[in-house]
C-alpha positions in Angstrom: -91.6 127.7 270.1 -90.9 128.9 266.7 -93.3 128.9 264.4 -94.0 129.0 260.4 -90.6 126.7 260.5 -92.0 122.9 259.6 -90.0 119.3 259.4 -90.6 119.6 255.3 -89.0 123.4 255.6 -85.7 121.7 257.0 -86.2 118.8 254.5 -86.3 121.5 252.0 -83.1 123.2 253.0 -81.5 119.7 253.0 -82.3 119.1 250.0 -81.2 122.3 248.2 -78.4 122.8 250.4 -75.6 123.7 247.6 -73.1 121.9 249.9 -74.3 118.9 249.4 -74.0 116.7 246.2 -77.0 115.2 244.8 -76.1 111.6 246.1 -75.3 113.4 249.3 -79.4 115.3 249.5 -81.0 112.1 248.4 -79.0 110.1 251.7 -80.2 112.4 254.0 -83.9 111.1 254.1 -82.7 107.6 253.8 -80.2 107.9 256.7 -82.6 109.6 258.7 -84.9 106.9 258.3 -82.6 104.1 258.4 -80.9 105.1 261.9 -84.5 105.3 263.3 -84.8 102.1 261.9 -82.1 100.8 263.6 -82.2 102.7 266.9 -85.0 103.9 268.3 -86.3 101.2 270.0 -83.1 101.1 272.0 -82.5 104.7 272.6 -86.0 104.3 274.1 -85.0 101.3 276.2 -81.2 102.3 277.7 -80.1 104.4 280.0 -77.3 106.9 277.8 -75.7 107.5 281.3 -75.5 103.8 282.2 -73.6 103.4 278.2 -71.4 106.8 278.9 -71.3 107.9 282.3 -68.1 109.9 282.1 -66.7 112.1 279.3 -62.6 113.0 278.8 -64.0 115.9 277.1 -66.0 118.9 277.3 -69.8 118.5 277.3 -72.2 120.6 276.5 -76.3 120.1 276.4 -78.4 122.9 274.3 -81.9 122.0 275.3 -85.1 123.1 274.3 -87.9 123.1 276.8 -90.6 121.7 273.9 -88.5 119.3 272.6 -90.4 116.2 272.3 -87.4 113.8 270.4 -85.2 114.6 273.3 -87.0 115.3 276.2 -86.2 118.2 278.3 -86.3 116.2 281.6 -84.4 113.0 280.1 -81.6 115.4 279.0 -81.5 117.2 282.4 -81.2 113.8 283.9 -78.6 113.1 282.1 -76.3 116.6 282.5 -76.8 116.0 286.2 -75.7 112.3 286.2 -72.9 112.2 283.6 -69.1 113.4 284.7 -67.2 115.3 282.7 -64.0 117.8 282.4 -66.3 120.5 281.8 -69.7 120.4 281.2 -72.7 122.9 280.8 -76.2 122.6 280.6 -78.2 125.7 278.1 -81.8 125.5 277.9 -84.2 127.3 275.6 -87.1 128.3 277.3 -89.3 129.0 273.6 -88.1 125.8 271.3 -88.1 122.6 270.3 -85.3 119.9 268.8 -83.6 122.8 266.8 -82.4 125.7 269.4 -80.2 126.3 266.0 -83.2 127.9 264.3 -85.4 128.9 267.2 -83.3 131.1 269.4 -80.8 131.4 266.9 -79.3 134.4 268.4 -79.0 133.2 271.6 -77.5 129.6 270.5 -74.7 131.9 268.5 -74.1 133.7 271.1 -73.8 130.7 273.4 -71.2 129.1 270.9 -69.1 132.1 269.9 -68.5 133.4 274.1 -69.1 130.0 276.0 -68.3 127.1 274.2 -65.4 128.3 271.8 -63.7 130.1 275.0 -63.2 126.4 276.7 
């Protein structure tokens, strides 16, 4: 798992990101909190494959083994049971949420020769 990268780091980079207006940093936090306002206690009580069992599209699931939001099992579940054109399952055996940050090497190279080439 990676370490020496914390929640407030990413908050951080949010928040200075030169991308984003100032409106745009400051609605970060708020939409963060308001969606798990708003959805958590149903994420926690449905079944995603029972609300989209089959996709038209491609899917692919980049999965870290540590990640506690997203579970690794739940998420395996759910590759196995969903249909889909295509679909692909990666998992990161020394992460978290944020496979992005933690493997970043291996999630580029993931993108740039497996999921761009579909």
């Amino acid at each position: 798992m990676q370490t020496g990268y914390s929640q407030w780091q990413g908050m951080k980079e949010i928040l200075t990101c030169k991308a984003y207006s100032g409106k745009e940093r400051l609605n970060v936090p708020k939409g963060i909190f308001a969606t798990y306002d708003a959805l958590s206690e149903t994420m926690a009580k449905v079944d995603a494959v029972r609300w989209a069992p089959r996709f038209e599209i491609p899917v692919f699931i980049m999965q870290g083994v540590y990640d506690y939001q997203t579970s690794y099992n739940e998420a395996k579940r759910f590759y196995e049971k969903i249909e889909a054109v295509e679909k692909r399952f990666y998992t990161f055996d020394h992460c978290a949420h944020s496979p992005f940050i933690e493997e970043k090497e291996q999630f580029i190279h993931i993108l740039k020769n497996e999921v761009l080439s579909v």
